[in-house]
N, C-alpha and C positions, 0 to 999 in steps of 0.2 A: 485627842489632845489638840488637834489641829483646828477643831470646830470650837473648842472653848478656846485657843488663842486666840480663834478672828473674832469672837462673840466679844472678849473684853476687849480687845483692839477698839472696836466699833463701839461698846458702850465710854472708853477713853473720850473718844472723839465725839459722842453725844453729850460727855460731864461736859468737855472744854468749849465745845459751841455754848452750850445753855449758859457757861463761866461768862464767854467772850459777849453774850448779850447783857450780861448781868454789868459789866465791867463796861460795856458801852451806854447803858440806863443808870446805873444806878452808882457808877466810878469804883466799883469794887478793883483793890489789888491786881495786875496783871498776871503775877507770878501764883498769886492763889488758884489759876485756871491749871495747872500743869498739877498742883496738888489735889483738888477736888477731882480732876480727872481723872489721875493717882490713882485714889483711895475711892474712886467709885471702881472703876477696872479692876482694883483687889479683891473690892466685895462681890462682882461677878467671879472672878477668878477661884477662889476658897467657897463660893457658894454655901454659907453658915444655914442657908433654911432649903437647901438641897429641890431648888428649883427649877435647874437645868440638868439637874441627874438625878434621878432617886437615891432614897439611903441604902447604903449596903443594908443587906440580913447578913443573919449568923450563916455560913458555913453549911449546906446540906449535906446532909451524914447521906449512908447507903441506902438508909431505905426510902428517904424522898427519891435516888436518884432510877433506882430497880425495885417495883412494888413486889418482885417477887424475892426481894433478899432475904432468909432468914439466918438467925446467927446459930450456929452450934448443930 
């Protein structure tokens, strides 16, 4: 939990620098930097294409876990 807080921490502060050049070239919004920063940190955060942690599987029953289990 600790390694994906500082992971989006640090992706924060990559959205708002790339903001704060964009906002110094091109006069974009100031306050847009705090939101683009936002909502990039989110999407590290919720990880939707499970990039920084693989997808769960289903649940391994007994016999993935002991190949000698038999039932009954």
């Amino acid at each position: 939990m600790l390694r994906r807080l500082t992971i989006c921490a640090l992706w924060f502060v990559a959205f708002f620098c790339l903001h704060e050049l964009a906002w110094s070239v091109f006069g974009s919004p100031r306050m847009l930097g705090l939101v683009v920063g936002g909502l990039g940190a989110a999407f590290v955060w919720f990880d939707p294409l499970h990039l920084t942690r693989p997808a769960s599987t289903a649940r391994a029953d007994a016999r993935t876990l002991d190949p000698d289990f038999t039932r009954g």
